[in-house]
C-alpha positions as CSV (number, residue, x, y, z in Angstrom):
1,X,27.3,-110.6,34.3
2,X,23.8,-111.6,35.8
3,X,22.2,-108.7,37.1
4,X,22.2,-109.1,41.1
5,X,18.9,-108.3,43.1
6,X,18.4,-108.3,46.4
7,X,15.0,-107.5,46.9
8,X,12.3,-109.6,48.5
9,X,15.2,-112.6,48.7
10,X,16.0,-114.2,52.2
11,X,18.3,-112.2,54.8
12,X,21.5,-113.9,53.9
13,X,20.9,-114.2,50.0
14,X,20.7,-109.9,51.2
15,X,23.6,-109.9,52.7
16,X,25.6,-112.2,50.3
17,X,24.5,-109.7,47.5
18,X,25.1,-106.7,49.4
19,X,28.8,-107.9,49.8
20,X,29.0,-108.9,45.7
21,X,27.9,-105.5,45.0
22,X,30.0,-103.0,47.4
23,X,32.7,-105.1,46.6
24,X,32.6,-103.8,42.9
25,X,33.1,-100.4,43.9
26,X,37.2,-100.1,44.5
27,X,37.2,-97.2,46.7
28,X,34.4,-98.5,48.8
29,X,36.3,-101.5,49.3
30,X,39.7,-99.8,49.5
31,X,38.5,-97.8,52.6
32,X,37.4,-101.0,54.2
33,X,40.9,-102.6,53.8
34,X,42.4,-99.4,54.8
35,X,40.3,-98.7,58.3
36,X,40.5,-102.1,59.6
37,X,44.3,-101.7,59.2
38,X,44.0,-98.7,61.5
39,X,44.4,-98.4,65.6
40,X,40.5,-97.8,65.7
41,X,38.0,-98.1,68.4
42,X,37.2,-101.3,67.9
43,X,33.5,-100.1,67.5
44,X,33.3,-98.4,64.1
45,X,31.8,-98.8,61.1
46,X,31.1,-96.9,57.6
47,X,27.5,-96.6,57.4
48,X,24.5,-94.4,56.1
49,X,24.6,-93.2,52.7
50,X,27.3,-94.0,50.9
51,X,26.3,-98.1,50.8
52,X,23.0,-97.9,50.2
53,X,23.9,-95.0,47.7
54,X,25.7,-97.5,45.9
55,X,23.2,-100.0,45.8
56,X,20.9,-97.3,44.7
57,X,23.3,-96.7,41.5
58,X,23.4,-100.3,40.8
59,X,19.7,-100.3,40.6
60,X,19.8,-97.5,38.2
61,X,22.6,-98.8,36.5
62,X,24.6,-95.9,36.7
63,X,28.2,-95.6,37.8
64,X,28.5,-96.8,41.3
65,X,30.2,-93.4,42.6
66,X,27.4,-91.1,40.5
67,X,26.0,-88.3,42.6
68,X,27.5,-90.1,46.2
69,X,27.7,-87.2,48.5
70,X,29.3,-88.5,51.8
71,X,31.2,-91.2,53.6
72,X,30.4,-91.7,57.1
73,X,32.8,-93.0,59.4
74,X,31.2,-93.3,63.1
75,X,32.8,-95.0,66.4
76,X,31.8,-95.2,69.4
77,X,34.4,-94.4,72.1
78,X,34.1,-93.9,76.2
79,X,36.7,-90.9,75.6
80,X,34.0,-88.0,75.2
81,X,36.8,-85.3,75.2
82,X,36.9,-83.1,71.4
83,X,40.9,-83.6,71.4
84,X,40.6,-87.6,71.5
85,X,37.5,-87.1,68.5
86,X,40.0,-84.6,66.8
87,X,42.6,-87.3,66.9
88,X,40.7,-90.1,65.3
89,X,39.2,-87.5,62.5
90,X,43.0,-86.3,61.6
91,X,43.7,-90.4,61.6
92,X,41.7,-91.1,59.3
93,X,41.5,-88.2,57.1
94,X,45.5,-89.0,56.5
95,X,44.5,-92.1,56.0
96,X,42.3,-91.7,53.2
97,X,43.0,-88.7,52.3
98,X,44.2,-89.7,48.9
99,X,41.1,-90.9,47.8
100,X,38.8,-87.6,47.5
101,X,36.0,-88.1,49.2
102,X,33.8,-86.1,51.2
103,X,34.2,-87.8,54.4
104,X,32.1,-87.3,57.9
105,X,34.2,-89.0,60.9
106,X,31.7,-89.1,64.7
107,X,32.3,-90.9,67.5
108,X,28.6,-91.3,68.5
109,X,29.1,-91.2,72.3
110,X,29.5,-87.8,71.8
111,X,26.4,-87.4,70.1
112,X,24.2,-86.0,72.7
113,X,26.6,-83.1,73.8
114,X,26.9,-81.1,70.0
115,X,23.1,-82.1,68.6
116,X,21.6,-79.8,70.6
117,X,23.9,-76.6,69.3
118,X,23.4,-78.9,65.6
119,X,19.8,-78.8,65.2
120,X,18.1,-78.1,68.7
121,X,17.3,-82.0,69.3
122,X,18.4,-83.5,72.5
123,X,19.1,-87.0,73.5
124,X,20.3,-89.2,76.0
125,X,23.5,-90.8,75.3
126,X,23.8,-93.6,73.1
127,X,24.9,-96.3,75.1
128,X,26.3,-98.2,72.1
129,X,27.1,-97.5,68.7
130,X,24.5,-99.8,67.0
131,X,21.7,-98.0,69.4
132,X,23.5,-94.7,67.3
133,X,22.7,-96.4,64.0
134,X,19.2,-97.4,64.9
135,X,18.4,-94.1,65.5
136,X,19.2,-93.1,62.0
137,X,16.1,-91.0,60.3
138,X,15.8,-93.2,57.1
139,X,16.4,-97.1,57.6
140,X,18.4,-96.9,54.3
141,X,20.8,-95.1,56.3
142,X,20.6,-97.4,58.9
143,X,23.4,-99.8,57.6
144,X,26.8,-100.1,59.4
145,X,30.1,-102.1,57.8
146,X,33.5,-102.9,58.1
147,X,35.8,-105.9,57.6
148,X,36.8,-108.1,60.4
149,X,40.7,-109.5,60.9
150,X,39.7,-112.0,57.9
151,X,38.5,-109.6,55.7
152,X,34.8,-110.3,56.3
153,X,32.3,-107.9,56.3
154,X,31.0,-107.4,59.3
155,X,27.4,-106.1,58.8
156,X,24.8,-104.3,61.8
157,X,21.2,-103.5,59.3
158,X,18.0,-103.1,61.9
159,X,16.1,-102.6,59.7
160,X,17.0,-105.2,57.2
161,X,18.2,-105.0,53.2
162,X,15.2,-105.0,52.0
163,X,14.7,-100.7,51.5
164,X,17.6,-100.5,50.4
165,X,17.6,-103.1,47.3
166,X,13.7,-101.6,46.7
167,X,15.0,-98.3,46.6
168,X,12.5,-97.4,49.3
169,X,13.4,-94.3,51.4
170,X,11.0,-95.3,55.1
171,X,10.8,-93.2,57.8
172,X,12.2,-94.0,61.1
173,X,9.4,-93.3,63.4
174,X,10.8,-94.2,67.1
175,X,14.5,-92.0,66.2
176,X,14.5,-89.5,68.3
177,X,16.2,-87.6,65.5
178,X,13.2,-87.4,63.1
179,X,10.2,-84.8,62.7
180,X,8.5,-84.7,59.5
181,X,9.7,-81.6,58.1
182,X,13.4,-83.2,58.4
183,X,12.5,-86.2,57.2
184,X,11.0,-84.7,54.1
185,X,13.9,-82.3,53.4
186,X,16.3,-85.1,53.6
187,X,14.4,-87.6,51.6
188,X,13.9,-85.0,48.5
189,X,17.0,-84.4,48.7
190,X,18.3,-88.2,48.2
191,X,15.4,-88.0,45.7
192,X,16.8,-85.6,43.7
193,X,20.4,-87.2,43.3
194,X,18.8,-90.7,42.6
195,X,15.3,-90.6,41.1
196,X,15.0,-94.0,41.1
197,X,14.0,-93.6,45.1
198,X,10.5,-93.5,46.6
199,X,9.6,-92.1,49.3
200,X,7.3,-93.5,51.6
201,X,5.3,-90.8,53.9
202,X,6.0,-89.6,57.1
């Protein structure tokens, strides 16, 4: 099969080769099929690492599930109360719970009432769940999906494809959740599991 590369090509050739390539991962796409069976917020997506993760093991042509550390689930949901969050983490976790993975379930209108005890950074509430994504301290991270009623993904990228099929780790500067020591830390780290990322400077 022809190697498939995103880079530098027009937003929906990105979008159309984002799809081909997430959909040759089976567990990827097996939590897809799975959530949008769910009673879910309709606001969710899976986002941050794990998709561009993939992408980033295409690149290197490694398996597509080498060194992925996390699977972000995030909603956004008017009920702010921990028992109604609790609720949609045990959903999902049954869910998928036969598929091993490290998973990492927010609703993201909650954001602003733990971050502060989480890292010591305050914010105002996110008023949506795509400001929540847009506020992401990489914009590799900042990548939300989930299939629609036909099966469709459904794809919210701010930032654009482009970072993540140039394996190009860029700081966020306007999140309110970055300072350069994070953002260092956090891109290292991502270094580390695949080497095949730059890093841009803060």
């Amino acid at each position: 099969m022809t190697k498939l590369n995103g880079f530098d090509k027009p937003l929906h050739e990105q979008i159309s080769v984002l799809q081909q390539i997430l959909s040759l991962d089976k567990k990827f796409m097996t939590v897809l099929h799975r959530l949008r069976k769910l009673d879910l917020p309709k606001d969710y997506y899976v986002m941050s690492g794990w998709p561009a993760q993939i992408i980033a093991n295409y690149n290197a042509n490694v398996d597509l599930a080498h060194n992925v550390k996390e699977c972000d689930i995030v909603y956004w949901e008017a009920d702010l109360s921990a028992e109604r969050e609790q609720e949609i983490i045990h959903l999902i976790e049954t869910t998928l719970q036969d598929l091993d993975l490290p998973l990492d379930i927010t609703n993201e209108a909650r954001a602003h009432l733990w971050l502060p005890d989480y890292c010591g950074i305050t914010i105002e509430p996110y008023p949506n769940l795509e400001a929540a994504i847009s506020s992401m301290t990489e914009t590799i991270t900042c990548l939300g999906i989930r299939l629609n009623e036909n099966d469709e993904f459904v794809i919210f990228a701010p930032y654009g494809l482009n970072d993540i099929f140039g394996d190009t780790i860029r700081p966020v500067k306007d999140s309110p959740l970055i300072s350069k020591e994070y953002y260092t830390q956090r891109a290292l780290g991502k270094q580390k599991r695949f080497p095949n990322l730059k890093i841009l400077p803060y």
